[in-house]
ZADRENDREN-513362 format. One line per field, with one value per residue (C-alpha): residue in three letters; x, y, z. Coordinates in nm, 3 decimals, m for minus. Layout:
% ZADRENDREN-513362
rest: c(ala|...) .
xx: c(X|...) .
yy: c(Y|...) .
zz: c(Z|...) .
***
This chain:
% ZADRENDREN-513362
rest: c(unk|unk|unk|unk|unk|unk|unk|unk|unk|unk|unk|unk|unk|unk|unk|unk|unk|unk|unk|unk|unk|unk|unk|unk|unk|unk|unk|unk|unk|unk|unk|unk|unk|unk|unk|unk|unk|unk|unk|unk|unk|unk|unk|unk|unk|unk|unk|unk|unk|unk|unk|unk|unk|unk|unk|unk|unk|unk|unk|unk|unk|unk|unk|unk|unk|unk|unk|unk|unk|unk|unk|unk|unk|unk|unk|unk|unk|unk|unk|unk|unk|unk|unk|unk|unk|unk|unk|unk|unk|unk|unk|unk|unk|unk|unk|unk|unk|unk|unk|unk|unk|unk|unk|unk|unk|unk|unk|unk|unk|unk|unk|unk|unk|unk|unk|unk|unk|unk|unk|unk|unk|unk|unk|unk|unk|unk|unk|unk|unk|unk|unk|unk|unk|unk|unk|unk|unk|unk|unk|unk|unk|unk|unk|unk|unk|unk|unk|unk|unk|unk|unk|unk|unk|unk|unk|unk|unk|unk|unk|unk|unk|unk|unk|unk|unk|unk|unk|unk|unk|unk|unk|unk|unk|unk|unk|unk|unk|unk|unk|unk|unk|unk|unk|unk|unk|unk|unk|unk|unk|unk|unk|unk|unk|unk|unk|unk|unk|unk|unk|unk|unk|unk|unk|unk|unk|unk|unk|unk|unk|unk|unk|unk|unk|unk|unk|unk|unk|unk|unk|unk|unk|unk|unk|unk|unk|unk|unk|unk|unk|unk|unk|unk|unk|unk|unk|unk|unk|unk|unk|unk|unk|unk|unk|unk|unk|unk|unk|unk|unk|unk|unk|unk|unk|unk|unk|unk|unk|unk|unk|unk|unk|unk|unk|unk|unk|unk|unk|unk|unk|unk|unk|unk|unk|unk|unk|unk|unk|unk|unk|unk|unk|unk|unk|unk|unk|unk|unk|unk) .
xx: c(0.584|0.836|0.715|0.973|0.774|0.914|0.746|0.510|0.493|0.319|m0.009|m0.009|0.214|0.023|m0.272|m0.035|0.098|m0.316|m0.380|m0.029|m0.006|m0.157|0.024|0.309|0.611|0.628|0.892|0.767|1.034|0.935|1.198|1.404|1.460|1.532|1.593|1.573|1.800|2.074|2.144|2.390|2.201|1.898|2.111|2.234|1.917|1.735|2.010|2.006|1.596|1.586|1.283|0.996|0.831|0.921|0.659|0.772|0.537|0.823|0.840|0.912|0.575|0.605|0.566|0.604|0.922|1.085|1.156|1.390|1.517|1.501|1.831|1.656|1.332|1.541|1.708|1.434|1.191|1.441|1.778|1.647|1.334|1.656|1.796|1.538|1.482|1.822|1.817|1.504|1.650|1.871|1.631|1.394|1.159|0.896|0.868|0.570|0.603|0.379|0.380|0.201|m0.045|0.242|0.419|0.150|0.147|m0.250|m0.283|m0.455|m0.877|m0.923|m0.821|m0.441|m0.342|m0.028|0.067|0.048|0.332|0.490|0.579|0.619|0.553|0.773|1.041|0.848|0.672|1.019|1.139|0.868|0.895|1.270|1.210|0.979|1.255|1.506|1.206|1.106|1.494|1.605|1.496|1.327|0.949|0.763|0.453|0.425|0.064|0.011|m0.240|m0.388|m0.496|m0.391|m0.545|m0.605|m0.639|m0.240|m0.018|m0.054|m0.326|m0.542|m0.827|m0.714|m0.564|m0.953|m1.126|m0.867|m0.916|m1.308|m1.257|m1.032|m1.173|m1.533|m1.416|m1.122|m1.088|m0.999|m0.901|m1.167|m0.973|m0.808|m0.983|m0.898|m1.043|m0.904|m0.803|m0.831|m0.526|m0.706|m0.866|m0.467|m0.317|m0.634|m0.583|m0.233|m0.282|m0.527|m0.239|0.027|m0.235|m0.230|0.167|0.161|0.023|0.072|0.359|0.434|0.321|m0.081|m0.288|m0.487|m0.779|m1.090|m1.358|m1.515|m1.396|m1.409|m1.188|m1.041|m1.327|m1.603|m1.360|m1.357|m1.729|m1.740|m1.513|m1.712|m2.054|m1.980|m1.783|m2.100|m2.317|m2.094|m2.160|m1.759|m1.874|m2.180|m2.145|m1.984|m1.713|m1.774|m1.567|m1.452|m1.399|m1.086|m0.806|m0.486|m0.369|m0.483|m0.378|m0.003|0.264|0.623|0.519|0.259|0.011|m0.143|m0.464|m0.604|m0.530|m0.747|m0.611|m0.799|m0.763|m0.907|m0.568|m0.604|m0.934|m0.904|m0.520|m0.662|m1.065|m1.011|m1.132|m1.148|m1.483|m1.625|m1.418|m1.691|m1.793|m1.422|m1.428|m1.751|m1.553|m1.287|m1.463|m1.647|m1.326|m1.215|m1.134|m1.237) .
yy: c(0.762|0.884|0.758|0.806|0.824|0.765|0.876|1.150|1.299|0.973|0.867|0.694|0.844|1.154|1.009|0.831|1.186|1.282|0.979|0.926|1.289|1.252|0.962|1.114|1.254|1.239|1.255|1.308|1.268|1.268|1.186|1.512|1.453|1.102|0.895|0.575|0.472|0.618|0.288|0.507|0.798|0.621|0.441|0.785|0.919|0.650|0.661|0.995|1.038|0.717|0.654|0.401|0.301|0.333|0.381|0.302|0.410|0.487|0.291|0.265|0.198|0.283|m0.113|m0.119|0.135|m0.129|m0.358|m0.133|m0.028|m0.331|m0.187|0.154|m0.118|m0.332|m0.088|0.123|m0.152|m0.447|m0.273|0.027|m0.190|m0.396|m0.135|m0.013|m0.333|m0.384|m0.030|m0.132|m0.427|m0.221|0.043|m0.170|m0.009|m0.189|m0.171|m0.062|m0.230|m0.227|m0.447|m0.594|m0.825|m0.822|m1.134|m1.357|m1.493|m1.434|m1.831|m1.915|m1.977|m1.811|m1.491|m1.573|m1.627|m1.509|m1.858|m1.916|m1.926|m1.641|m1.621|m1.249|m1.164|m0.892|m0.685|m0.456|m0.770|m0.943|m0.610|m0.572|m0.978|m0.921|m0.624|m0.877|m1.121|m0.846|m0.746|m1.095|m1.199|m0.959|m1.013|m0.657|m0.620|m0.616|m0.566|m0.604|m0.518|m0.677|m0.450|m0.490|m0.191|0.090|0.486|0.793|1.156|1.217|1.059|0.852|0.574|0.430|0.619|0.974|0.832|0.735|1.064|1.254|1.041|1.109|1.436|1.381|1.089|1.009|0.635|0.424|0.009|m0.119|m0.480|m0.731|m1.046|m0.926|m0.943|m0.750|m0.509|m0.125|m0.013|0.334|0.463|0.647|0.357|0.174|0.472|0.466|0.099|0.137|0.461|0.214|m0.040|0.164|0.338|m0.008|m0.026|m0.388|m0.582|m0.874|m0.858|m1.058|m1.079|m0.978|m0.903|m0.607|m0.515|m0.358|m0.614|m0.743|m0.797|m0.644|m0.630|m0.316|m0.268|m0.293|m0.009|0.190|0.225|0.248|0.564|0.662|0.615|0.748|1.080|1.167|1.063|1.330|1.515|1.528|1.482|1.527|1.235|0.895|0.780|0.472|0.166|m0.142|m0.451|m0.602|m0.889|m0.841|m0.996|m0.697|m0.446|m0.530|m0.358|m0.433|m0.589|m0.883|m0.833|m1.098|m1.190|m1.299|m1.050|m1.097|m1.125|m1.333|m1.067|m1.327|m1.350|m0.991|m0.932|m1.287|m1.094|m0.750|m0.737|m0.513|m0.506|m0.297|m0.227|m0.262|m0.134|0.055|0.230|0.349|0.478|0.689|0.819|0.886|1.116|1.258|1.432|1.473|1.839|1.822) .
zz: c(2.203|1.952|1.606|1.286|0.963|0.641|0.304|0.471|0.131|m0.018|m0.079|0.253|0.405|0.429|0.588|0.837|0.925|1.028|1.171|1.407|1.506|1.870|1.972|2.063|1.918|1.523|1.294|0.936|0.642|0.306|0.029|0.069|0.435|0.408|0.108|0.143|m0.137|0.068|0.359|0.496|0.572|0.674|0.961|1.074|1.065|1.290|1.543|1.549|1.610|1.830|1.800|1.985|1.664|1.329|1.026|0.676|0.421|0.185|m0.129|m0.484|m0.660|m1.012|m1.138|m1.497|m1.400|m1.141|m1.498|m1.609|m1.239|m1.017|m0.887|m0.744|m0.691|m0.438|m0.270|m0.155|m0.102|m0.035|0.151|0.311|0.528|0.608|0.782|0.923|1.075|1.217|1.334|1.526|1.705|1.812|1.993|2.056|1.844|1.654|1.270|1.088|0.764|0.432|0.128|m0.171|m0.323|m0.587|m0.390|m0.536|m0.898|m0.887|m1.005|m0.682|m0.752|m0.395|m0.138|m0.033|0.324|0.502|0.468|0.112|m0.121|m0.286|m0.655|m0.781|m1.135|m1.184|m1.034|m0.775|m0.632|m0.603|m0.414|m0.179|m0.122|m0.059|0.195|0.422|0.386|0.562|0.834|0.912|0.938|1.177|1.492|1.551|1.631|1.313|1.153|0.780|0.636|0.278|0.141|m0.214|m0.494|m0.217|m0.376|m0.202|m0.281|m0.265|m0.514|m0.838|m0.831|m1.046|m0.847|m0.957|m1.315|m1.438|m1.287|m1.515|m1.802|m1.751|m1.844|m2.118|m2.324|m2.377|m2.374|m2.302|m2.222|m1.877|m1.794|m1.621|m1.577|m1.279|m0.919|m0.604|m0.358|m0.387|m0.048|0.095|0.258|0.523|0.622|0.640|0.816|1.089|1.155|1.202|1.443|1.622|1.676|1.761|1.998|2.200|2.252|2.292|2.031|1.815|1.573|1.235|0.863|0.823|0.509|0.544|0.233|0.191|0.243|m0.090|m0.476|m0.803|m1.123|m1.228|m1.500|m1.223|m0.982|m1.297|m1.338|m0.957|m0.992|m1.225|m1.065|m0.716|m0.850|m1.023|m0.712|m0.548|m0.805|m0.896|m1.312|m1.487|m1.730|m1.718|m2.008|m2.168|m2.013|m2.255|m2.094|m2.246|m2.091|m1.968|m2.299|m2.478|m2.265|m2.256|m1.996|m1.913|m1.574|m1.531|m1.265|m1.084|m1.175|m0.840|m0.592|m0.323|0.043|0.333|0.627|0.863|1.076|1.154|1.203|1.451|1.620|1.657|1.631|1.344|0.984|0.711|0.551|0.196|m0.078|m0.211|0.121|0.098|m0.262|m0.148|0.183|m0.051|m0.287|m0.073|0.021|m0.338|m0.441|m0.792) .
***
């Protein structure tokens, strides 16, 4: 197998380079290599590498950001999957795809299926529902994993952004009126090794979460709780509860974002475990 990975300097993409590396082949471009805001470059690349399967963890992420670039938003998450779809077809390749819980308005009382309507909030979620549009319109061999409150030890998340406020502040507020399950990318880019391990498997749109619920006040003092179990920090800040009302940004979130992953465990026998058994794996790993 000859597997093209895009965004191998990324929070997931850098597990997805551990986890791929002994199926074959690899090709691991991070930004430098291979920007995906450049169509024309990315279509020269792919035909150049040829590749049997193609893994796109590349992605513009910064949310609030995306309001004021939704023109840098879609064409890295709408245009460039879009491509790399169509360049797919083309080998014969299939397309490893990932996107957001950010498709949803949140306004649902219960875990969204693959079926359910989409209604973005904001920019980034219109983006990332624009580059499934491309995938699932182009004929190639696709798989597009919705994934919900992705962290890891590489990159920006909201994982890494409380342990460093633990050190700085001795107390800071964190909104509780939003609900979803924070998903370890290790645990994404082992599932997704796992698939591609198989050659043939099913293909189409699939959510794929942690198991389990919490707001992001109750991840917080999870963080929190478990880095000092690992003993990470000696003492734990104090965490406000506050709404989303008080804690304006420039991009609405959804407020439900919890994903039924019943399709895929049902397609693949495959599911991801608790969110909270991954936040312990995680930090048990943590360098701090």
């Amino acid at each position: 197998m000859k597997i093209l990975l895009t965004g191998a300097s990324g929070q997931l993409g850098r597990e997805l380079k551990r986890s791929l590396a002994s199926l074959g082949e690899l090709i691991a471009c991070d930004r430098s290599q291979l920007d995906l805001a450049d169509a024309k470059a990315l279509r020269a690349a792919v035909r150049d590498i040829a590749p049997t399967a193609i893994v796109n963890a590349a992605a513009y992420t910064a949310v609030d950001k995306a309001e004021s670039e939704p023109q840098l938003a879609d064409a890295i998450n709408a245009e460039a999957p879009g491509v790399l779809a169509a360049e797919a077809r083309r080998l014969g390749a299939l397309l490893i795809h990932y996107s957001t819980d950010y498709v949803f308005d949140g306004a649902k009382p219960t875990p969204y299926t693959e079926d359910d309507a989409t209604a973005p909030l904001a920019a980034y979620g219109r983006s990332k529902l624009a580059g499934e549009a491309a995938i699932t319109g182009s004929g190639a061999r696709h798989l597009i994993l919705r994934s919900s409150w992705v962290y890891g030890l590489h990159g920006a998340n909201f994982m890494k952004t409380m342990l460093r406020l633990g050190k700085e502040r001795d107390e800071f507020r964190v909104v509780d009126d939003q609900i979803g399950a924070p998903t370890w990318t290790r645990h994404l880019a082992d599932v997704s090794a796992l698939i591609l391990a198989r050659r043939e498997a099913p293909d189409g749109l699939y959510h794929l979460a942690a198991a389990g619920e919490t707001s992001w006040h109750g991840y917080a003092e999870a963080i929190f709780e478990e880095a000092r179990n690992a003993g990470l920090i000696d003492t734990s800040p104090t965490v406000r509860r506050i709404t989303s009302a008080e804690f304006p940004l420039p991009a609405a979130r959804p407020a439900n974002s919890r994903l039924d992953c019943s399709r895929f465990q049902r397609d693949f026998g495959l599911a991801l475990p608790d969110w909270r058994i991954g936040l312990v794996d995680c930090l048990a790993d943590a360098p701090y």
